[in-house]
N, C-alpha and C positions, 0 to 999 in steps of 0.2 A: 504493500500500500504506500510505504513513503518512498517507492520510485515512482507511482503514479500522480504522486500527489505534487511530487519536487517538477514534473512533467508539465502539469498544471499551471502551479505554481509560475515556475520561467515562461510560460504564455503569456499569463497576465499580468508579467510583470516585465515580458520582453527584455530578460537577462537569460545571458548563456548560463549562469551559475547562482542557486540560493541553496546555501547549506540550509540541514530539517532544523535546524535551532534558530534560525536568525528569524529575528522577531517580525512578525505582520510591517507594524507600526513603522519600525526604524528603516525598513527598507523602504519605503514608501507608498505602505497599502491606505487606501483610502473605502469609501462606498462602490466605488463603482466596481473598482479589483475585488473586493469581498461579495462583491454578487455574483461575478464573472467564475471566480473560482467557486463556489455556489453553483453554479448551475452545471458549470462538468463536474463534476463530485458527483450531483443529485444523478446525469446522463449513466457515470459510468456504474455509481455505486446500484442505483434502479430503485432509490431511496432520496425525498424532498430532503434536502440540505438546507438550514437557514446560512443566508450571509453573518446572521448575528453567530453563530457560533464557529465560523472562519473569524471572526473577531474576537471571540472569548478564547479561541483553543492559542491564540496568537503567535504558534509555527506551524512548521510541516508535521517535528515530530510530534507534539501534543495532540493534533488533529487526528492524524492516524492512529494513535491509542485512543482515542473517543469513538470511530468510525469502525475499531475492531471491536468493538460492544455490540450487543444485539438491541438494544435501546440505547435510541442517544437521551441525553443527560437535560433538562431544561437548562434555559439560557440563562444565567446570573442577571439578578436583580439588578448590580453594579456591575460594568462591564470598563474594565482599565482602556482610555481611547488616546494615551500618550505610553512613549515608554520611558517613561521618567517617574522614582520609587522613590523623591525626597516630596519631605512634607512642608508645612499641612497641607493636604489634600483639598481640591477642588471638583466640587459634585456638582455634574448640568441635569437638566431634565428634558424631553423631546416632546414635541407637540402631535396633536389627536393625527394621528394614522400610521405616525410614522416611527422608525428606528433609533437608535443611539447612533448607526453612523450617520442619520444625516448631523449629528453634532459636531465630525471629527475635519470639519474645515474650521472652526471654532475653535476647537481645541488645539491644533495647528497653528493657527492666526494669533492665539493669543501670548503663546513663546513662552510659556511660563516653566520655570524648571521644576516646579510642584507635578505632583500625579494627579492626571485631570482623569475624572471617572464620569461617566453618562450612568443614568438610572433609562433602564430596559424597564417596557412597559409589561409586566406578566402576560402570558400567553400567545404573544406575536409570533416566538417560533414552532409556535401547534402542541406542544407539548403541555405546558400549562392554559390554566384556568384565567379570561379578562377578568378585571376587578371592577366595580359599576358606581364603586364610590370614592370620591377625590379623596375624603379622608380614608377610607382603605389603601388606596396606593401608595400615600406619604407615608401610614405605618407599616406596607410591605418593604418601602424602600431605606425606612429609617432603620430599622430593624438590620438591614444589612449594611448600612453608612457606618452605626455604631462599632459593626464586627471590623470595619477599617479604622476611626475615628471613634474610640469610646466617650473623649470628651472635647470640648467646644476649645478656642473658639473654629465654627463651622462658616465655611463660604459656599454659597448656594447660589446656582445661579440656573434658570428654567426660562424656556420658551415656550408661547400659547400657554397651553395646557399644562405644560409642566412647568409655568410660571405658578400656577395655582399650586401647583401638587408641594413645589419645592417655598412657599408661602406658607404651605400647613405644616410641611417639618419644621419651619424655622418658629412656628407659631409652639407646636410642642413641646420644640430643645429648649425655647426661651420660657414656657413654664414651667418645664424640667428644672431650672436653674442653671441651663445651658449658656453661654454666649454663642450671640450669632456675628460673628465678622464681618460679615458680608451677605448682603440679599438682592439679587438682581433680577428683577420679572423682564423679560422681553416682549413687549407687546402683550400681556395677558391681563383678559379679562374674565369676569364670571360671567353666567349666561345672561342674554339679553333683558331681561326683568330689569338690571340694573340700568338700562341704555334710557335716553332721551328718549319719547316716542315717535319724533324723527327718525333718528337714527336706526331705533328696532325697527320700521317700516325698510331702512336699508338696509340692514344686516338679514330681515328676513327674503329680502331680494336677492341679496348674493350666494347666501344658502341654497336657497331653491337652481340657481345657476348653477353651482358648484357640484352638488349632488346628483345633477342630472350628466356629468362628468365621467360615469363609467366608477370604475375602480382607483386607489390610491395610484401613484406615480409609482412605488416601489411595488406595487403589484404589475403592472401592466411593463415593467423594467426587467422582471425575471420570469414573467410570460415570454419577452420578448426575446430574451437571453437563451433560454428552453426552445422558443423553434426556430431561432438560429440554427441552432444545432440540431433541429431535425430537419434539416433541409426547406427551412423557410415557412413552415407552416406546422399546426400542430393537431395532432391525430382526435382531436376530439372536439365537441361543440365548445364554442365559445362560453354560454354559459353550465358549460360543467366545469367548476373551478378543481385547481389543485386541492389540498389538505393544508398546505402553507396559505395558500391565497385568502380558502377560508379562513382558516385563522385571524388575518390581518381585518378582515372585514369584521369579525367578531369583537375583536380588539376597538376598533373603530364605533361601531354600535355602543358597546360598552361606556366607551370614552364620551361618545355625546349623550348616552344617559347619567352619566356623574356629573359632566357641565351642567345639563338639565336641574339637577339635582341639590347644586351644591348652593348652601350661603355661609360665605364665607365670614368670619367671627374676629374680632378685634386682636392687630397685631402692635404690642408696643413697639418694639423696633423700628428701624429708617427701613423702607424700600426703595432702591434705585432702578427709578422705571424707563427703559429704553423704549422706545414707541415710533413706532415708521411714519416717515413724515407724509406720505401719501394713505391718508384712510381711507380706506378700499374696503374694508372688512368690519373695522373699528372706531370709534368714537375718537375725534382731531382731539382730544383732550380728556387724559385718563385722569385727569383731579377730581371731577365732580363724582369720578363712582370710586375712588379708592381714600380720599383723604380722610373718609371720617371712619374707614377701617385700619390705618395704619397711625403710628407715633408721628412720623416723619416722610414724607412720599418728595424725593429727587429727579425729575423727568427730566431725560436729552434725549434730542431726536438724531435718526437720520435718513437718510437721502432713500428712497422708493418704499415699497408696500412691504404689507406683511408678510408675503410669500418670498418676497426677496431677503431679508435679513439674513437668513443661515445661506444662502447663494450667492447673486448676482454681489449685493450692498456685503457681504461677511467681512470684508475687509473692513470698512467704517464701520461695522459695528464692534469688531474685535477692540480698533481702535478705541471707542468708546467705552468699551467695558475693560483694558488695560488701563485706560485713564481712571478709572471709577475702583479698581482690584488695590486693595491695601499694596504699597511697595517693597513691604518683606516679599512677595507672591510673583511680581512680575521685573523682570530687566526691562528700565526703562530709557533706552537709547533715543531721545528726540523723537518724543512722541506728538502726533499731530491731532490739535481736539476738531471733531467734527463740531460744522457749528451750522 
């Protein structure tokens, strides 16, 4: 298995040589290489491989001792997305559909020599069970933060949804008697109830467009990955999903019945809220729903929509959130504030 895998591996990575120990990360695996080798794994092995756990196994040879089991293993809660083991550790969280890689342009960007960790949404790579309540997720994820970090102070930092999720841990640790270091929401909000009723008239328009959209982008990415490799087309009806795909859909369901769900409860601490300056999705001004649930509420903007931040904008927003990250955490070489 770890010649087939090392085989793999130098495709997606378009080197002649990767020894089975050299790390995912350090070589320069990103999302799109963790789906790519995902989907020949799943070809050859005749078994759905998630990208996330080419991410957790993070070589060749830990991969292949996972893949000689007759069950694979669920995907860790916290999932290491740098390869750097000095602390204190920094924990992101990932918005409704999606992965922890799409986090690792971030974690990248951000240059930090701390160990940047992503929180993995339960049940995305089929094996586990969605979670349907926001405060369910922050104690599924806190619960394994503390087996890294048993005590504060903690830097936290979530997008969308996992703005919320990573809100409700820093709400706990700090009546735990925890310090929170650091709390950075990215563009999130709680569900529309909260919104202008303006606004909710827009946000219930863009919804309705979005979801008429098919499947997430990571689904329809290792659909497209899969019949690549079956000669351009894939042997079944469109709508009979994989096992992975469903999952991600389930995943997804779950996550907009906890947004539905959730009202969020008074946090003392500062939140430093980064917010896209084209509202496309969200309210041009996230004071009026969050200031009189937090101590302190800090908003910078920047430059495109909310779908852009982890993409197109990641750069200004890393920028932004280097500038914002305590400077024990980050090397700060002539940094440029977005303004």
């Amino acid at each position: 298995m770890v010649e087939v895998l090392t085989t793999i591996w130098k495709r997606a990575f378009r080197r002649n040589s990767i020894h089975p120990n050299d790390n995912f990360l350090s070589i320069g695996g990103d999302a799109e290489k963790a789906s790519v080798i995902a989907a020949e794994i799943s070809l050859f092995a005749g078994r759905e491989i998630s990208p996330l756990l080419v991410l957790q196994a993070s070589s060749i040879a830990s991969l292949a001792d996972i893949l000689a089991k007759t069950e694979l293993p669920p995907v860790e809660p916290i999932v290491l997305l740098n390869d750097s083991s000095q602390g204190p550790p920094i924990f992101m969280a990932h918005g409704i559909g999606d992965m922890v890689t799409s986090l690792l342009q971030l974690a990248k960007k951000l240059q930090s020599s701390c160990a940047i960790y992503g929180m993995q949404a339960a049940g995305m790579d089929g094996v586990g069970q969605p979670l349907h309540r926001i405060e369910a997720m922050a104690q599924y994820h806190l619960e394994a933060l503390r087996k890294v970090q048993p005590h504060g102070p903690y830097f936290l930092i979530g997008y969308s949804l996992g703005g919320l999720v990573v809100f409700e841990i820093a709400r706990s640790l700090s009546e735990a008697g925890e310090e929170i270091g650091f709390l950075a929401m990215l563009d999130s909000y709680p569900d529309r109830r909260y919104f202008a009723f303006g606004q909710r008239i827009r946000w219930e328009w863009s919804q309705k467009n979005r979801r008429a959209a098919n499947l997430s982008k990571h689904v329809k990415r290792f659909q497209a990955l899969l019949a690549s490799r079956l000669g351009g087309k894939l042997d079944k009806h469109p709508q009979e999903l994989t096992s992975l795909q469903r999952a991600m859909l389930r995943v997804k369901s779950a996550q907009h019945e906890a947004l539905r769900s959730y009202w969020p409860r008074y946090y003392k601490g500062t939140v430093n809220f980064v917010k896209a300056e084209i509202a496309s999705y969200f309210p041009a001004d996230p004071t009026p729903i969050w200031r009189h649930l937090v101590g302190e509420l800090e908003v910078e903007a920047i430059p495109g929509n909310h779908l852009d931040m982890l993409n197109a904008q990641v750069e200004d927003l890393a920028t932004v959130v280097r500038c914002l990250l305590p400077e024990t955490l980050i090397d700060r070489p002539a940094l440029r504030r977005i303004s």
